[in-house]
DOSE-296951 format. One record per residue: residue in one letter; x, y, z of N, C-alpha, C in turn. Coordinates in pm, whole numbers. Example, Ala and Ser with C-alpha at 12.3 -4.5 7.8 and 13.67 -1.06 7.14 Angstrom:
// DOSE-296951
 code    n_u    n_v    n_w   ca_u   ca_v   ca_w    c_u    c_v    c_w
    a   1319   -569    780   1230   -450    780   1320   -330    780
    s   1285   -225    708   1367   -106    714   1290      3    787
// end
This chain:
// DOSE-296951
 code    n_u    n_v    n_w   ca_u   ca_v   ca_w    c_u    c_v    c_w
    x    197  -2979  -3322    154  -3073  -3221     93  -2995  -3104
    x    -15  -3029  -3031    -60  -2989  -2934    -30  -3013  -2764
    x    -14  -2942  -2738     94  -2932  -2570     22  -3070  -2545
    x    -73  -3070  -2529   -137  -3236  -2436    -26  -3335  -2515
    x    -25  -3310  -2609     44  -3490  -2749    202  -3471  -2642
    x    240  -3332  -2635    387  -3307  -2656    430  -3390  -2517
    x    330  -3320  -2405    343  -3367  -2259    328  -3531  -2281
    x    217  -3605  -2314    182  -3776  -2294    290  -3824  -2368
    x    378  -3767  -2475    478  -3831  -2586    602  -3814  -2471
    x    610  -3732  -2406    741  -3749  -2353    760  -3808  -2233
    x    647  -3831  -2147    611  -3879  -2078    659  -3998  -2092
    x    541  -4092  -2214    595  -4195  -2252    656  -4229  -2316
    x    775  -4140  -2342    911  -4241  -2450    988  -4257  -2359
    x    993  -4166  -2236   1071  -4162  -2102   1042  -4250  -1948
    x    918  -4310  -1980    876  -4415  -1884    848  -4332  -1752
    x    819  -4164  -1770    789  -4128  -1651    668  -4092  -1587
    x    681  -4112  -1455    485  -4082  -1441    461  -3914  -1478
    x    340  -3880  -1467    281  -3778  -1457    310  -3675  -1319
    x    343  -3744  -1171    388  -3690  -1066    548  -3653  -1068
    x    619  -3773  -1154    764  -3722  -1177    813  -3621  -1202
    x    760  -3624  -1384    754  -3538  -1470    746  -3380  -1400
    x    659  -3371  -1298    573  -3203  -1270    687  -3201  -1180
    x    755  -3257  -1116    846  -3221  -1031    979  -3182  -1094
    x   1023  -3259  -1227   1103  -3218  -1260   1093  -3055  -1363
    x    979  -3065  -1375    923  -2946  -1446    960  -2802  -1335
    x    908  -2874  -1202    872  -2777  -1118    748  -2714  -1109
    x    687  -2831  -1172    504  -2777  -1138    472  -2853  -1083
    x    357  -2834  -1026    235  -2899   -941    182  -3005   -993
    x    223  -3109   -920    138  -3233   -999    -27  -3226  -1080
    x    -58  -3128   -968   -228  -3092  -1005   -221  -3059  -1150
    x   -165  -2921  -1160   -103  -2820  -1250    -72  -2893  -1368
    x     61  -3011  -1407     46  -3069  -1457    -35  -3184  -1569
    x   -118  -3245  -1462   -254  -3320  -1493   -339  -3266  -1584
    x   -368  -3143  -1530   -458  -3032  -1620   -354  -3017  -1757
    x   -274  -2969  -1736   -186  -2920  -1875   -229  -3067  -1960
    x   -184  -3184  -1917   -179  -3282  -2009   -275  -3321  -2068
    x   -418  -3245  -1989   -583  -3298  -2030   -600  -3152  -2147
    x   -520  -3023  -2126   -544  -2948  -2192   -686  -2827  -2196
    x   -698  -2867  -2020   -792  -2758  -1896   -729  -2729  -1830
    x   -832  -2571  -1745   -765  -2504  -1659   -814  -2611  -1543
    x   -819  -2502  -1422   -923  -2577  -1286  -1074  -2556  -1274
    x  -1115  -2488  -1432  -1211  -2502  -1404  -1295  -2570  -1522
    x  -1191  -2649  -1564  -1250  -2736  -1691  -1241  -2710  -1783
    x  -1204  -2580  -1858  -1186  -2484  -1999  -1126  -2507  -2025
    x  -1105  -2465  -2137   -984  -2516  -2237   -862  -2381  -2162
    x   -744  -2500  -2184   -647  -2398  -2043   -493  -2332  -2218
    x   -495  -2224  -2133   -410  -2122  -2204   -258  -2074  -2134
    x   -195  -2220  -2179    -62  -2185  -2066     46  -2039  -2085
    x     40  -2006  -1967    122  -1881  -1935    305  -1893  -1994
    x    392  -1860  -2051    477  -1851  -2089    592  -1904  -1959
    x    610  -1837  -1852    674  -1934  -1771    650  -2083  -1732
    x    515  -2076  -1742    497  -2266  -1732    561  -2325  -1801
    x    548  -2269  -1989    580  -2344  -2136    769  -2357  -2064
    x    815  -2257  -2029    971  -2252  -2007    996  -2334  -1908
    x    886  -2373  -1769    975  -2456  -1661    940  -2624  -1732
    x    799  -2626  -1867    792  -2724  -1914    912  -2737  -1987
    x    963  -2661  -2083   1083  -2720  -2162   1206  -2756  -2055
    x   1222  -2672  -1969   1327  -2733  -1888   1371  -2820  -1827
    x   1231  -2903  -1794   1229  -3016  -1802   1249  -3152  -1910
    x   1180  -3111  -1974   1245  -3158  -2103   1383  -3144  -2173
    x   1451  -3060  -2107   1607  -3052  -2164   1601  -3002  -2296
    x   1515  -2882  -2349   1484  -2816  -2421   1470  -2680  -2413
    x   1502  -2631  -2513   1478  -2447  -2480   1311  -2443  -2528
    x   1331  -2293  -2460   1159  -2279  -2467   1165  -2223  -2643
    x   1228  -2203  -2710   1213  -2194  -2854   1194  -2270  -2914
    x   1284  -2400  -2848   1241  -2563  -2920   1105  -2588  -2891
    x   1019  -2520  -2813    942  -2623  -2736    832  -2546  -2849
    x    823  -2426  -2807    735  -2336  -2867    752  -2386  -3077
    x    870  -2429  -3151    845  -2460  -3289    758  -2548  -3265
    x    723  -2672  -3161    689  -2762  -3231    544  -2770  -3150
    x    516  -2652  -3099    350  -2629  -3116    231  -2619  -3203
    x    169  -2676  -3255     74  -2621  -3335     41  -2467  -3395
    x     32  -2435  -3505    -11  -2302  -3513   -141  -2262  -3398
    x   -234  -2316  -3395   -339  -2296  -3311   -367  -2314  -3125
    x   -243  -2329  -3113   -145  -2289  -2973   -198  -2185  -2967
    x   -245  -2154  -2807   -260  -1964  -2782    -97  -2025  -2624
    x    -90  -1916  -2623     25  -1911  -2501    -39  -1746  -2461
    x    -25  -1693  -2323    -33  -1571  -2253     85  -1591  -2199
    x    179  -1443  -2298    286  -1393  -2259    269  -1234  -2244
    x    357  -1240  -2103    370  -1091  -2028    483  -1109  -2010
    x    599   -990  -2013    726  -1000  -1975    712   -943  -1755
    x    590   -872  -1768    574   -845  -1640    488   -973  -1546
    x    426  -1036  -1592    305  -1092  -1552    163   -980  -1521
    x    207   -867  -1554     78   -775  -1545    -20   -800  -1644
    x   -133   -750  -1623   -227   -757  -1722   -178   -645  -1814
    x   -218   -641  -1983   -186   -574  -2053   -284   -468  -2057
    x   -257   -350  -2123   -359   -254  -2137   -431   -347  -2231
    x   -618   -248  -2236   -709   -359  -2307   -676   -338  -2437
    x   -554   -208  -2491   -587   -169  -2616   -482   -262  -2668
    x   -366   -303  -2604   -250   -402  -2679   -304   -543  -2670
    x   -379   -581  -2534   -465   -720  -2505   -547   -727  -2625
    x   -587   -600  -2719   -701   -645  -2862   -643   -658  -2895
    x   -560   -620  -2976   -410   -643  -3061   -378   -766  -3089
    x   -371   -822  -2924   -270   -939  -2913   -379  -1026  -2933
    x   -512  -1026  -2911   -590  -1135  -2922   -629  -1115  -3091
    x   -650  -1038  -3140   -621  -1060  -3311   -548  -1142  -3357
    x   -429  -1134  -3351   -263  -1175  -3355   -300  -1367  -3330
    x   -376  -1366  -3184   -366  -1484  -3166   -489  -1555  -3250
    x   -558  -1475  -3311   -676  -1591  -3419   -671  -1574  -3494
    x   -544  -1502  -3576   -496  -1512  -3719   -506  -1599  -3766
    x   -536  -1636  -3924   -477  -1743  -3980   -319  -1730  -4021
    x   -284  -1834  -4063   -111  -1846  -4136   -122  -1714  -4242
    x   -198  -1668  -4303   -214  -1601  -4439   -185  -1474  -4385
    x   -275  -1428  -4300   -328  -1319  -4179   -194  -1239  -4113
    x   -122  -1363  -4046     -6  -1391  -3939    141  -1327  -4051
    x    122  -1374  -4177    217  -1320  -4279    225  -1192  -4293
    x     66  -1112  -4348    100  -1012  -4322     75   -918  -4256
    x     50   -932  -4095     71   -855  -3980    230   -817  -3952
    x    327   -999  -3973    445   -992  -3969    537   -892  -4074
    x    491   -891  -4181    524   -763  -4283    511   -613  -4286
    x    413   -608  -4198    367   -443  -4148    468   -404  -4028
    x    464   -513  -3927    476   -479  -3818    662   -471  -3891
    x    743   -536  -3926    849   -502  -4007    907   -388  -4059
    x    787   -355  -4106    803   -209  -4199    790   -110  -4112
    x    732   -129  -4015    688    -36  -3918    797     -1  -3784
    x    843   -119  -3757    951   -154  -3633   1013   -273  -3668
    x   1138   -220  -3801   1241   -275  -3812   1332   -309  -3741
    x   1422   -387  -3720   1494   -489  -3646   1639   -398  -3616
// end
């Protein structure tokens, strides 16, 4: 499912507005709006940052693991454990990673395994 469906579905099974909702989120009503249209502020297609997805599930009374299964494969999320920008050489990496297909995504997950076991 795609963050816009996930946001308008819960919205409306819960009878809450769109200004509610961002407050209980702890986002910006603005901020919000955009997420649910599925743009940034400047009209693009918007690529939510990993703490948003988490103050979104928290609102929802969900972990951000729940929230994140029931994304679409074709979900991009930008995760930093710093919020820094990444070097450009792990940022290629990671943008590979993110236009994998399912087939692709299998076996990156198999290398990267073999490589840096658990």
């Amino acid at each position: 499912m795609k963050l816009t469906e996930i946001i308008r579905n819960y919205i409306d099974e819960h009878n809450y507005s769109l200004r509610y909702f961002a407050h209980k989120c702890g986002i910006s009503p603005a901020q919000m709006s955009l997420m649910s249209r599925g743009i940034n502020s400047q009209g693009e297609k918007s690529i939510p940052r990993e703490e948003i997805l988490e103050k979104l599930a928290a609102g929802m009374g969900i972990s951000y693991h729940e929230l994140l299964s029931v994304l679409d494969d074709n979900s991009l999320i930008v995760v930093s454990e710093s919020g820094d920008a990444l070097a450009p050489r792990k940022q290629a990496l990671i943008d590979k990673i993110l236009i994998a297909s399912p087939e692709q995504l299998e076996k990156i997950e198999i290398i990267i395994n073999l490589v840096m076991p658990s």
